[in-house]
Each structure stands twice: as structure tokens, then as C-alpha cells.
C-alpha positions as CSV (number, residue, x, y, z in Angstrom):
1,X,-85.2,-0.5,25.2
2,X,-83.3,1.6,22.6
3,X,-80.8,0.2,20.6
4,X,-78.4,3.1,22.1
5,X,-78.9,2.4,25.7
6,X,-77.7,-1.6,24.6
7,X,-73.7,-0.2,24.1
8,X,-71.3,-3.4,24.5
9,X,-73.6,-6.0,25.0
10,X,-73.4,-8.9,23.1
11,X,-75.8,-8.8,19.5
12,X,-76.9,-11.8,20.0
13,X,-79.1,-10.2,23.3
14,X,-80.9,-8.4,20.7
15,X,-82.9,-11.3,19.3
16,X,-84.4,-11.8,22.8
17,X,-86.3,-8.9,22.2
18,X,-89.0,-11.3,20.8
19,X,-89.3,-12.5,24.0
20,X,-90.4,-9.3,26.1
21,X,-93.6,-9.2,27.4
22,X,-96.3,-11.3,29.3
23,X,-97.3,-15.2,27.9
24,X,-100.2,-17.3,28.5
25,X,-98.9,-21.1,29.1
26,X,-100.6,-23.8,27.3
27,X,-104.2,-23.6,26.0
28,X,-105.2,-19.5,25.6
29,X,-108.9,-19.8,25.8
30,X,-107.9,-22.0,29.3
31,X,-104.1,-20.9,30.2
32,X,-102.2,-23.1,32.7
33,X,-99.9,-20.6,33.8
34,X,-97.8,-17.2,33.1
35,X,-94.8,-16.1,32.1
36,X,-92.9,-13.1,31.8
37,X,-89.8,-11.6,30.0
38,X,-88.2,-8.2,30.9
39,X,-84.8,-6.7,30.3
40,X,-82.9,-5.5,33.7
41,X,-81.5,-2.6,33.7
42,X,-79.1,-1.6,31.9
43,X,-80.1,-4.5,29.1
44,X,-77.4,-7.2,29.5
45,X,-80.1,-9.7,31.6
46,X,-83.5,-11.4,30.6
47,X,-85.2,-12.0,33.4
48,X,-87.7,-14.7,33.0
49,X,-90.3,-15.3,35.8
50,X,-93.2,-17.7,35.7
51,X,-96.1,-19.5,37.6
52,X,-97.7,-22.8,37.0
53,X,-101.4,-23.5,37.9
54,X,-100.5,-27.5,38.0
55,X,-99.5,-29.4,41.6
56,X,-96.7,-31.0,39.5
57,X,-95.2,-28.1,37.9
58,X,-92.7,-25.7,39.3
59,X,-93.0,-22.0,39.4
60,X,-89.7,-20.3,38.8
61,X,-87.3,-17.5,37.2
62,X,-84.5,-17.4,34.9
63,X,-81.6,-15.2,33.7
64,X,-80.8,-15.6,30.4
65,X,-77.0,-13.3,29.8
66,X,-73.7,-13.9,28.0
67,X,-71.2,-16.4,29.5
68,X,-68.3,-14.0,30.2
69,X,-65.4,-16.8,28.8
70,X,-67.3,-18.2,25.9
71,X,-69.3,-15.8,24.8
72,X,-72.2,-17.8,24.4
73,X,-75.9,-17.2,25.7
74,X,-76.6,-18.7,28.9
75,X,-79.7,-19.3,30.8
76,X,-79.5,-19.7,34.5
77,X,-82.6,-21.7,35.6
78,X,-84.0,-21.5,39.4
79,X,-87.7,-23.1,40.5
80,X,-89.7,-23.6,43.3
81,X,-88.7,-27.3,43.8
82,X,-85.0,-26.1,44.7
83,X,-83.6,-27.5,41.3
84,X,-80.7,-24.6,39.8
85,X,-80.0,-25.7,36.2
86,X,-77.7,-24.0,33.7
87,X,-78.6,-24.0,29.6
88,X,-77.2,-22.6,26.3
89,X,-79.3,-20.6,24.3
90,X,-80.0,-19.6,21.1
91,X,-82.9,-17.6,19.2
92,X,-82.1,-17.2,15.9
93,X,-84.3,-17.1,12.9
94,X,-87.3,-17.6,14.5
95,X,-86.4,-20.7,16.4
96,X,-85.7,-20.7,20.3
97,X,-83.2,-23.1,21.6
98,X,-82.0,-24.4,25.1
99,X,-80.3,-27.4,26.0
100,X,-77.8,-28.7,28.6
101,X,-76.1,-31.8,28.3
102,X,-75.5,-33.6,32.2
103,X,-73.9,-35.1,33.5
104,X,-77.3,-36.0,35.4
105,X,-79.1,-35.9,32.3
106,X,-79.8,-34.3,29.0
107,X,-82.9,-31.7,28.3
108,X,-84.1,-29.2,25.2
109,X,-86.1,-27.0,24.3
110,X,-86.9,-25.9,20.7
111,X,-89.4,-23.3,20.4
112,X,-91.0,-21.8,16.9
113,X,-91.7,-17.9,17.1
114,X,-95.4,-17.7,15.1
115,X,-94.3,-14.9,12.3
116,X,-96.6,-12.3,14.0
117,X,-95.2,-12.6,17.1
118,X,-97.9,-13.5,19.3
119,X,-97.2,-17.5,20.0
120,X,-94.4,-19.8,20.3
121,X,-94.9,-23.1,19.7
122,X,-92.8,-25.6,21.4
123,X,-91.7,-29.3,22.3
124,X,-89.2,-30.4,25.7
125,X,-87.3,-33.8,25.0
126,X,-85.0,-35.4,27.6
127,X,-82.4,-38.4,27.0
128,X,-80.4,-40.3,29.7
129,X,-77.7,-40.7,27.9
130,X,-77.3,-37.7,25.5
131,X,-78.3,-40.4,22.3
132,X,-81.6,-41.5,22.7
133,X,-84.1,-38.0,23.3
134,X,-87.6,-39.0,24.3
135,X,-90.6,-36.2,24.0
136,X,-91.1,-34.9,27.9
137,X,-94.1,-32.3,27.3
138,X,-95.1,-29.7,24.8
139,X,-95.7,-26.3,25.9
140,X,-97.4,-23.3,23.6
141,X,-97.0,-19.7,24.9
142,X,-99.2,-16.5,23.6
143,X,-98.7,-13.2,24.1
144,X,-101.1,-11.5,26.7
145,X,-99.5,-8.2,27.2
146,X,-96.2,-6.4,26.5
């Protein structure tokens, strides 16, 4: 998308740019799943969509915007299990945040952008209690296509 067709959207939309395209989940040489990252129109959404080759794992899609009273990013999670989940985000710098903090529990997400582009290398943690975080699963995505 051109940077003139993005006129009063937030800046911090821009950085999700890095995101855009087509990912191979887990493993390359033996992917577990796919996922994908495109602007709707008009440039103000991320739509995230993705498919999961494991009995355990969800398929799903997400809409990653600006929270019209804070300001902030927001991602707004649906999967095929019927579980609707709402996270902050952040990519700055190369890193890829989300969290959420309950009340039924706390979950994040950081993510390292490889410097070419292609990968992103990162780790899920979960806590009961928002103190103690516990590793949940890590997850590796390359880029496939754009």
C-alpha cells in the first residue's frame, strides 16, 4: 500500500507492514500450518488468518487496528474452538509484542523479526496470576510468499 493512501491512520500501523504476506508455521523444510497478513481496504485493519495442520491447534483470524479511546494497537483474536480474545500490540524495533492480562488468565507473545525479513522467531508464555509466566509453546514463522 502507498504511504498516501494510509491518510489519518495511526503511525504506529505502519510497522505492521513487516507482517504482510504469507508464513510457514513451525519447521520450513516440514511446516505445521499457514498464515497470512493483509491490509483491508482502506489500510486501517490487519487481517490475520491462519490454519493449523495439528488436532490440538485452532485455526483462526485476527484483526489487529487502533483502539478508538486509547489509541493503542489492538488485536482482536477469533479461532475455530469458539474462544474470542482481545490483546495489545506492539511491533517496534524489530520485536513483536501481544499480551492480555485476564482476568481468566494472562498470555504473550514476543516475536523477533530476522533482519532480512523472512522469519520471526518466537516464544508464547502464560501465568495464572499475572506474576509467575510459564513457557506455553514456541512458534517460528517464514515467509513463503508476499
Amino acid at each position: 500500500m502507498r504511504d498516501d493512501d494510509m491518510t489519518g491512520r495511526n503511525p504506529r500501523l505502519k510497522a505492521l507492514d513487516a507482517l504482510v504476506g504469507t508464513w510457514a508455521l513451525g519447521d520450513p523444510s516440514a511446516p505445521v500450518g499457514t498464515t497470512s497478513f493483509s491490509w483491508l481496504e482502506g489500510g486501517f485493519f490487519l487481517v490475520q488468518r491462519w490454519t493449523v495442520d495439528i488436532a490440538e491447534a485452532p485455526d483462526g483470524i485476527a484483526i489487529i487496528g487502533e483502539d478508538a479511546t486509547s489509541g493503542e494497537l489492538v488485536q482482536h483474536y477469533y479461532d475455530s474452538r469458539g474462544v474470542a480474545r482481545v490483546y495489545q500490540v506492539r511491533l517496534e524495533d524489530g520485536t513483536w509484542r501481544l499480551w492480555r492480562d485476564g482476568p481468566d488468565f494472562w498470555q504473550r507473545f514476543t516475536g523477533t523479526l530476522g533482519e532480512d525479513g523472512t522469519t520471526i522467531a518466537g516464544t508464547w508464555e502464560h501465568s495464572a496470576d499475572g506474576s509467575r509466566w510459564e513457557h506455553d509453546f514456541d512458534l517460528l514463522y517464514t515467509r513463503v510468499g508476499d
